[in-house]
C-alpha positions in Angstrom: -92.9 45.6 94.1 -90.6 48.6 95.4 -89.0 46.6 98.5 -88.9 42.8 99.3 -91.5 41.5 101.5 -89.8 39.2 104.4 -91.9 36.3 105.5 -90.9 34.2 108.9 -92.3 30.7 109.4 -92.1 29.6 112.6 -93.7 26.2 114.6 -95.0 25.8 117.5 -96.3 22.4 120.3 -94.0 19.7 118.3 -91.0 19.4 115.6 -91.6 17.6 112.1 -95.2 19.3 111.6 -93.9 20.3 107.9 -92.6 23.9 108.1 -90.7 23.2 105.0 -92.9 22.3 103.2 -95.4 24.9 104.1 -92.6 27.4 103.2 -92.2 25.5 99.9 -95.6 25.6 99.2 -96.1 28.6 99.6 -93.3 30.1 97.3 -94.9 28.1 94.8 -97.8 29.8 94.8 -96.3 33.6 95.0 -94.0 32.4 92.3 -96.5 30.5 90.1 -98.6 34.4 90.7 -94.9 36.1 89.0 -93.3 37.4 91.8 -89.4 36.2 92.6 -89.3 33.7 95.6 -86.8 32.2 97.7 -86.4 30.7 101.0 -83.8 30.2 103.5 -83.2 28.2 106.5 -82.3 29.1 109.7 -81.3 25.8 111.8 -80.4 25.9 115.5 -78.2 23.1 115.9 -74.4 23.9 116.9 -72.8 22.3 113.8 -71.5 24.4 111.6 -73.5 22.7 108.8 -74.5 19.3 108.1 -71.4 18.0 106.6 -70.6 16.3 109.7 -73.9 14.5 110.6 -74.8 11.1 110.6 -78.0 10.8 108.3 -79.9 9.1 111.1 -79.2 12.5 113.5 -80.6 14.9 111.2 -81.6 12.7 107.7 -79.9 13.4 104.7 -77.3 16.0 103.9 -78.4 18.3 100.9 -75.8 19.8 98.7 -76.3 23.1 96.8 -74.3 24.0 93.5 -71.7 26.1 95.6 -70.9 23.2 97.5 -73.0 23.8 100.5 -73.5 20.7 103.1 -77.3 21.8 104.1 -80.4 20.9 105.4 -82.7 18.5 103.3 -85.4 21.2 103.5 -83.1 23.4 101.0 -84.3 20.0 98.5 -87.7 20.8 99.0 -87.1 24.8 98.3 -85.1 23.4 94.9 -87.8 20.7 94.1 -90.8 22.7 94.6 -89.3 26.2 92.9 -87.0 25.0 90.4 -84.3 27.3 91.6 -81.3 26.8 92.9 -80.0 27.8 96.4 -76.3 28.6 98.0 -74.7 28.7 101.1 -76.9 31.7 101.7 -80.0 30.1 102.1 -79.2 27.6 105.2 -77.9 29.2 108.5 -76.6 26.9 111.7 -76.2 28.4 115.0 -72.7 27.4 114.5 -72.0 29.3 111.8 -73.4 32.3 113.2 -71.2 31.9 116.4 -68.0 30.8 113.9 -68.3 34.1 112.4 -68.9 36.3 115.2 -66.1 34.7 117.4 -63.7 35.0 114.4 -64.9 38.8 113.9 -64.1 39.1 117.5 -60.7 37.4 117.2 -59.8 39.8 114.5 -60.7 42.7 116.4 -63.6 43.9 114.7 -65.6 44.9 117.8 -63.2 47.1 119.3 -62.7 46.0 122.6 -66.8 45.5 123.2 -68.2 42.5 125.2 -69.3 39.9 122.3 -72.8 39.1 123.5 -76.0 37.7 122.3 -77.8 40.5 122.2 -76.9 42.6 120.2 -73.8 41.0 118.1 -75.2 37.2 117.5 -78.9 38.7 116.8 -76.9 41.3 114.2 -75.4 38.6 112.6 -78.7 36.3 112.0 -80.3 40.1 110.4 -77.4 40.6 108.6 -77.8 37.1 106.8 -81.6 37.4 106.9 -81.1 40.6 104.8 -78.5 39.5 102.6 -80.8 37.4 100.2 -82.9 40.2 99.7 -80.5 42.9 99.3 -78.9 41.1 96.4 -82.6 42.6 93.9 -83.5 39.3 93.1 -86.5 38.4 94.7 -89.6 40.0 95.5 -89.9 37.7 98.7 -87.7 36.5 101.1 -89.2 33.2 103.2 -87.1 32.0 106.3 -88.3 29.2 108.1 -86.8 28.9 111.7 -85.8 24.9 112.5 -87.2 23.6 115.7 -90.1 24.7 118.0 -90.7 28.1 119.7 -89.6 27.8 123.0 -86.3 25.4 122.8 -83.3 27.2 123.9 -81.5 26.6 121.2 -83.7 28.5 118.8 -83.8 31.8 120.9 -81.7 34.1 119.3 -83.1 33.3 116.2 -86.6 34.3 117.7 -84.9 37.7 119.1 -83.7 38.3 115.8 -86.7 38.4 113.7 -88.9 40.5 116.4 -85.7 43.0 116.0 -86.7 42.7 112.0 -90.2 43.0 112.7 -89.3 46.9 114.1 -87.0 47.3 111.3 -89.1 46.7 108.5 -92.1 48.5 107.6 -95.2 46.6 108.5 -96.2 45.8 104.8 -93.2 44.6 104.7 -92.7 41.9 107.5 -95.1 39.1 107.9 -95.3 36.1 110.8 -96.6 32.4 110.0 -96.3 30.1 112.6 -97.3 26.3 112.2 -98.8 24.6 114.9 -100.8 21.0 115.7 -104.2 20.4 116.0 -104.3 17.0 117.6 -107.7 14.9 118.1 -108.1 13.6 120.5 -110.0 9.9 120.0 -111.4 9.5 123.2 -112.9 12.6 123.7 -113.4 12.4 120.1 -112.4 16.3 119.6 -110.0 18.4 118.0 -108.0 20.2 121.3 -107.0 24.2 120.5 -105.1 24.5 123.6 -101.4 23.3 122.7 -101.7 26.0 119.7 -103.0 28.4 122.2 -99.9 28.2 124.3 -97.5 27.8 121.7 -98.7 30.9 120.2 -98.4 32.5 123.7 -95.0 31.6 123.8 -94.5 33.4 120.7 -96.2 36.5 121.8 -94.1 36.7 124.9 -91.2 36.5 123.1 -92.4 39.8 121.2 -93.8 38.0 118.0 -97.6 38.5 117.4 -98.1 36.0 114.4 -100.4 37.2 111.3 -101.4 33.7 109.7 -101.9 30.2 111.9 -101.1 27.2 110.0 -103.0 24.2 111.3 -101.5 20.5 110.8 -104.7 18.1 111.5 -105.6 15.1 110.7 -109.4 16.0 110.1 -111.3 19.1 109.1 -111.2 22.3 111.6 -114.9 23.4 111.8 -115.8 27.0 111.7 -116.3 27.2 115.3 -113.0 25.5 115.9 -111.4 28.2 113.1 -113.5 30.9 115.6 -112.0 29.9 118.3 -108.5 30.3 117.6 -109.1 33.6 115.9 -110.3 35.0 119.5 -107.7 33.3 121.5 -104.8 34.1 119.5 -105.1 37.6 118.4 -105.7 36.4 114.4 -108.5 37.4 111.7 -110.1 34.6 110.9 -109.8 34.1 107.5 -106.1 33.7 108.7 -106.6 30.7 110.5 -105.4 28.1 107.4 -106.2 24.1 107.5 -103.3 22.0 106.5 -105.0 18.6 106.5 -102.6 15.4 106.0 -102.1 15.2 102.4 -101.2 11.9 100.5 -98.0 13.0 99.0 -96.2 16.3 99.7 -96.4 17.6 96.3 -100.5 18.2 97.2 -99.9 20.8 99.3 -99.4 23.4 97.2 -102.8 22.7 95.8 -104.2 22.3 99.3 -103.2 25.6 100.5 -104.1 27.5 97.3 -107.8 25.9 98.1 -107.1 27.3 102.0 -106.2 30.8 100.1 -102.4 31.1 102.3 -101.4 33.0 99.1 -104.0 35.4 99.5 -103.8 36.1 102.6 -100.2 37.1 102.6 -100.7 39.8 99.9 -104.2 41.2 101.4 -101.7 41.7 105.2 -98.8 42.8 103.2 -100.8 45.3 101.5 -99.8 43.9 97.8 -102.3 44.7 95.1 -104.5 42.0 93.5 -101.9 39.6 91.1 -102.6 37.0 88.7 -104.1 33.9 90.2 -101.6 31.4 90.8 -101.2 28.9 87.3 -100.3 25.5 88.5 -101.1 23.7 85.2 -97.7 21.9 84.8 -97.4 20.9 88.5 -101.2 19.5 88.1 -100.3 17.4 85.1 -97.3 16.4 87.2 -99.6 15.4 90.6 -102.4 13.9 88.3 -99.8 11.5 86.7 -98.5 10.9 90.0 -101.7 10.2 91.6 -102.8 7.5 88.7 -100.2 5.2 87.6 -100.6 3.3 85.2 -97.8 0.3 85.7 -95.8 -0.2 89.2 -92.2 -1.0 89.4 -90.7 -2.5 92.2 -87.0 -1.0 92.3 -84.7 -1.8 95.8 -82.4 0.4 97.5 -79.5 -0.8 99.1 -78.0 1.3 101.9 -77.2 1.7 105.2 -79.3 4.3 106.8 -82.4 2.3 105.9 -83.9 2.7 109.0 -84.5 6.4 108.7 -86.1 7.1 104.9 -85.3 10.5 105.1 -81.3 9.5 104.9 -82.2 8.9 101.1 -84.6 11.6 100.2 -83.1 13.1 97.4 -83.4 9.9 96.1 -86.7 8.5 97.0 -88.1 12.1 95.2 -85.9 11.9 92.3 -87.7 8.0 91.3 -91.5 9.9 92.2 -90.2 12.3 89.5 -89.2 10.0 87.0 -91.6 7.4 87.5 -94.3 9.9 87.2 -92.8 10.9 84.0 -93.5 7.4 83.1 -97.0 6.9 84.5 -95.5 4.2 86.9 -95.0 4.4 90.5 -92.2 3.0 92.1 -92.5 0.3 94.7 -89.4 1.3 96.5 -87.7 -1.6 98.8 -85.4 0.0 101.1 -82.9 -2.7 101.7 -80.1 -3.4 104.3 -77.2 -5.5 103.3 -75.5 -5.4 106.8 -72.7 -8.8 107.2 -74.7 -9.4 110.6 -77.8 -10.2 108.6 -78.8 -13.8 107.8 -80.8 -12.5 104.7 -79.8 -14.0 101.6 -78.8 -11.1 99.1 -79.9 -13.8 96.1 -83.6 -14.1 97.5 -83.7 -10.7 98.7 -83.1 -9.0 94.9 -85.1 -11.7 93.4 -88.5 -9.9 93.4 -87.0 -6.8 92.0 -87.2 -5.2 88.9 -84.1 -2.5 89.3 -81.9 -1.8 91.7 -79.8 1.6 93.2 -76.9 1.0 95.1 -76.7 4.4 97.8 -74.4 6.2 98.7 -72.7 6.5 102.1 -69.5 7.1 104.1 -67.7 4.1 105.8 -67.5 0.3 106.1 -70.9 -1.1 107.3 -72.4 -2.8 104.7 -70.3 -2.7 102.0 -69.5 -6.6 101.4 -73.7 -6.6 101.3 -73.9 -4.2 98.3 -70.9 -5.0 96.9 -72.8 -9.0 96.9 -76.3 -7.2 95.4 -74.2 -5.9 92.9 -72.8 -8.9 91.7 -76.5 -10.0 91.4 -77.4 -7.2 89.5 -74.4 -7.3 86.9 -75.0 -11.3 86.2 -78.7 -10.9 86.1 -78.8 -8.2 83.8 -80.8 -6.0 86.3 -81.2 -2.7 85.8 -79.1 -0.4 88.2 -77.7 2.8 89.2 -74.8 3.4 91.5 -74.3 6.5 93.4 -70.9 7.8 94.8 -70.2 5.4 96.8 -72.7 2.7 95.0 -70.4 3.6 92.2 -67.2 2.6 93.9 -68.7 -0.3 95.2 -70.1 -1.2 91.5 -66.2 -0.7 90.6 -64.8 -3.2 93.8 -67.1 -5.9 92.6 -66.1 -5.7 89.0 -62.5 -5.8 89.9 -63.1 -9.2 92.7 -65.6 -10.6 90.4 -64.5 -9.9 86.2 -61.1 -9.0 86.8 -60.4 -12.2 89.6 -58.8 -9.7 91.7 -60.3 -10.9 95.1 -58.3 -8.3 97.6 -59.5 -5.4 95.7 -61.3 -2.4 97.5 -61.5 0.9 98.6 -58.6 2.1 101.0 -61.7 3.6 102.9 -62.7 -0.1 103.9 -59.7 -1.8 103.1 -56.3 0.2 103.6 -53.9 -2.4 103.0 -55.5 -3.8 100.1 -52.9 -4.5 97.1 -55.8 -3.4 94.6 -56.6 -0.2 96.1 -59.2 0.3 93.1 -60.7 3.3 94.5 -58.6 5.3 96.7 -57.8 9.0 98.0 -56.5 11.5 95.6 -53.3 13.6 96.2 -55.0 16.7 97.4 -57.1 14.5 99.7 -54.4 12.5 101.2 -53.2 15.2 104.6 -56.4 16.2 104.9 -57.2 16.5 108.5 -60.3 18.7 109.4 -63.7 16.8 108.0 -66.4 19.8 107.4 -66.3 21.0 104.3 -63.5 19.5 102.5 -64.6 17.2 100.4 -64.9 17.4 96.7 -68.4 19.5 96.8 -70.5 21.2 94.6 -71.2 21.7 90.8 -68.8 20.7 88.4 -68.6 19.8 84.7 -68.6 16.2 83.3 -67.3 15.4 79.7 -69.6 12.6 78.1 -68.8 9.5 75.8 -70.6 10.3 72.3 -73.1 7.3 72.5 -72.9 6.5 75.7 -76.4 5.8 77.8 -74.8 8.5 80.0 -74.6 10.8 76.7 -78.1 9.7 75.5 -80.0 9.9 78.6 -78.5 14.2 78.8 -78.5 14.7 75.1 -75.3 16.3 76.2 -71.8 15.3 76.1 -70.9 18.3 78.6 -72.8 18.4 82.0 -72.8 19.8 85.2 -73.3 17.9 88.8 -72.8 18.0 91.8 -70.4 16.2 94.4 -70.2 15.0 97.5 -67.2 12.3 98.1 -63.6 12.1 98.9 -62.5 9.0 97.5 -61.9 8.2 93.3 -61.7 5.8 90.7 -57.7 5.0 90.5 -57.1 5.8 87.2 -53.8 3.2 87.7 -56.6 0.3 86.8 -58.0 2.4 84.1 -56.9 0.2 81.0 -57.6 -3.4 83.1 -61.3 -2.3 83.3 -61.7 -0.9 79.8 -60.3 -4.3 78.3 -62.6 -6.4 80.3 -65.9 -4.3 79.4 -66.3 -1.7 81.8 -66.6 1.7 80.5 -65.5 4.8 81.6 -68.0 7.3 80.0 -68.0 10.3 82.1 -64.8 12.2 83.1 -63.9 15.4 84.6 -62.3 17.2 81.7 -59.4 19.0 83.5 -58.2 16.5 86.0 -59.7 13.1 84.2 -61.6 12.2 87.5 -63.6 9.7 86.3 -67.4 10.4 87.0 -69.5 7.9 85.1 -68.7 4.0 84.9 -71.1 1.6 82.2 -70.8 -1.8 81.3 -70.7 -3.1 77.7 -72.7 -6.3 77.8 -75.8 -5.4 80.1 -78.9 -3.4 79.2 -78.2 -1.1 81.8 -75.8 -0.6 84.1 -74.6 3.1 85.5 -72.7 4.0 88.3 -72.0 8.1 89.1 -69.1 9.2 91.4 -71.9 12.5 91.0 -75.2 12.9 92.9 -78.2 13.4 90.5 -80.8 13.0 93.0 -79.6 16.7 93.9 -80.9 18.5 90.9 -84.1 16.3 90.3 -87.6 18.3 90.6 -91.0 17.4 89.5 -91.5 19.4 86.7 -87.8 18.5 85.6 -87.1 15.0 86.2 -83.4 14.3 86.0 -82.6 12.3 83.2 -80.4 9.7 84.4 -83.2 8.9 86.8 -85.7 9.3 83.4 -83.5 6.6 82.0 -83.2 4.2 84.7 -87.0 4.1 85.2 -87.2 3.5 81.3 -85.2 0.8 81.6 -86.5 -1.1 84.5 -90.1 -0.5 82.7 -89.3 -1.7 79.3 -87.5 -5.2 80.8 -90.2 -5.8 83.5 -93.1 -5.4 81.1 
């Protein structure tokens, strides 16, 4: 290909209709065809980025290997691609006003009113542009968050119609996702909320090329025929995207509905290789027919909304999968306010993961599931903050030190077992200053850690402020806990195992974050193993 081909996904009539998946999707089939794919996300939320929001605003907060605090749609760009993405690839409103304000600040605009149009629509083309100026990829996808016609996503809207008379025609290319509800009492499929929504996309200067349609039954040809006349699109443009029974399908689905086609016939591309999904098909089929089920809880406290944990949830489809089992997952709330019994509650399990989180709601509830786990010999895995809990418990409970806890919860405590480090101590501002991103973990030779990576050197990524207090180091050692994962310049610790139970992991590290279908992550491989072998 001589220049990269830019592809805009937009949606129309509701939010939540799928747009990253569609955009997933559909990378995986131009990248499964040999071309280079990636996609970026242009969100129109005020936030600078997502570090600061509560999982049950906006769900959970992805992290990228540069220490980016994203969008969880960047997970399913990762999962679905097997690349990885930066802080290029998600866009906020607020980072496109933080940098325009501060360019004006600096004097950059030479005395010129700062308006939307044209130095905030510059800004979102000069990141739209940036991916694919860098050679990489042969396709550029940006989806824009939100619905066409909210306020809030206007700009972005100006921008790409500004990008559509940039570009060359074969060279720009318009999807937009829209709803195709039925109607039961009527007992028809209703056009007219697509028709609109793509009218509200012409009139803001956009005339789409290919209509996605989210339905929950087949669109007949006249249906198909319909939309074609109303909304200025071929018809062999006008692509079904029927309610699938696990995302990973839709790749599959829209290969049958030819969406890969379609983009190379309008962006004048010549005929490539049909798309081989051979690996992913082995991966859905084993998916689709387990062959054992394994009931594993989670214990968090953004239960409520799934898509807090999402990461996680796909990381144990991956792994069980690459087991032939599929997981039963429990999502679990250990608040103090509930009457539940934590004993009865983990009884019918057969592994459990302790979540991570920020703050004190529900702690004393995990740390108790914990305990369960340890003296039951249940298999679990401890994330970030599941690990420091896994840590506080061992301290109360094995080393009889009943105050101990995280100055997060607990400030005043005289066992202040997990605890701040110096660099994090002043630290005032909250967005992005954590400890984020990728970095390298030195492994214990034998460890379950070291068996499960076949590694003793790994990289992860982070997400946390708090540490292990390396002051208690020795105490936990000599009573069986194991420290088998440390940073190898600082001595952070990462990883925490315990001697006498068949398995038992905790991970100041998230390894939901680099889990994909295809590529399973193997401490997830592992604790699936585990759970299998002692429940069967």
């Amino acid at each position: 290909m001589a220049t990269v081909k830019y592809i805009f996904i937009t949606g129309g009539v509701t939010s939540s209709l799928g747009k990253g998946i569609i955009a997933a999707s559909l990378g995986k089939l131009l990248q499964a065809r040999g071309y280079r794919v990636t996609i970026q996300k242009l969100d129109p939320y005020i936030n600078v980025d997502a570090g600061t929001m509560n999982p049950y605003e906006h769900g959970e907060c992805y992290v990228t290997e540069d220490g980016a605090e994203t969008d969880l749609d960047l997970g399913h760009y990762e999962r679905f691609l097997d690349i990885t993405t930066s802080q290029a690839n998600n866009v906020t409103t607020g980072k496109i006003y933080h940098t325009v304000i501060t360019n004006e600040r600096m004097g950059d605009y030479l005395g010129k009113t700062v308006q939307v149009v044209p130095h905030i629509t510059d800004e979102i083309k000069r990141i739209i542009f940036s991916l694919g100026e860098t050679g990489a990829y042969d396709f550029v996808i940006t989806e824009v968050g939100g619905s066409v016609g909210d306020i809030e996503s206007l700009p972005f809207i100006e921008a790409i119609r500004q990008v559509r008379w940039t570009l060359a025609a074969a060279d720009f290319l318009s999807i937009h996702l829209t709803l195709i509800p039925y109607l039961r009492a009527a007992q028809e499929l209703k056009t007219k909320p697509t028709q609109h929504a793509v009218k509200q996309l012409q009139a803001a200067g956009i005339q789409p090329n290919i209509l996605v349609c989210r339905t929950e039954r087949p669109l007949p040809t006249s249906l198909r025929e319909k939309l074609s006349l109303f909304c200025n699109i071929n018809r062999d443009a006008v692509i079904e995207a029927m309610d699938a029974s696990t995302i990973y399908e839709v790749p599959l689905l829209m290969r049958q509905e030819k969406l890969d086609e379609q983009v190379l016939t309008q962006l004048h591309l010549p005929p490539a290789p049909a798309p081989d999904l051979g690996s992913w098909e082995v991966f859905l089929n084993q998916l689709k027919h387990p062959k054992h089920t394994l009931r594993i809880g989670l214990v968090g406290k953004y239960t409520a909304n799934p898509d807090a944990y999402k990461s996680i949830q796909e990381a144990l489809i991956h792994s069980g999968a690459h087991h032939a089992c599929q997981i039963d997952l429990q999502l679990i709330s250990l608040e103090a306010s509930h009457e539940d019994n934590p004993v009865k509650l983990m009884a019918p399990l057969q592994g459990l993961l302790i979540a991570p989180g920020f703050g004190s709601r529900g702690i004393e509830g995990k740390i108790e599931a914990i305990r369960y786990a340890r003296e039951n010999k249940l298999p679990l895995l401890g994330i970030c903050l599941g690990m420091q809990c896994a840590v506080v418990e061992f301290a109360r409970n094995v080393l009889g030190w009943q105050e101990a806890a995280s100055t997060e919860h607990f400030p005043q405590t005289p066992y202040p077992v997990i605890t701040l480090t110096d660099t994090q101590q002043n630290v005032a501002q909250k967005g992005g200053s954590m400890r984020l991103g990728a970095q390298n973990c030195q492994l214990t030779p034998g460890s379950k850690a070291a068996e499960s990576y076949r590694s003793t050197l790994i990289s992860e990524r982070h997400r946390h402020r708090y540490e292990f207090n390396e002051k208690y180091l020795k105490d936990f050692e000599n009573a069986g806990m194991l420290i088998t994962g440390v940073h190898p310049e600082t001595g952070l610790v990462e990883i925490i195992e315990l001697a006498n139970h068949p398995w038992f992991v905790g991970t100041q590290f998230h390894p939901e974050l680099k889990s994909t279908p295809l590529h399973p992550h193997p401490l997830f491989v592992s604790f699936v193993q585990a759970t299998k072998t002692l429940a069967h």
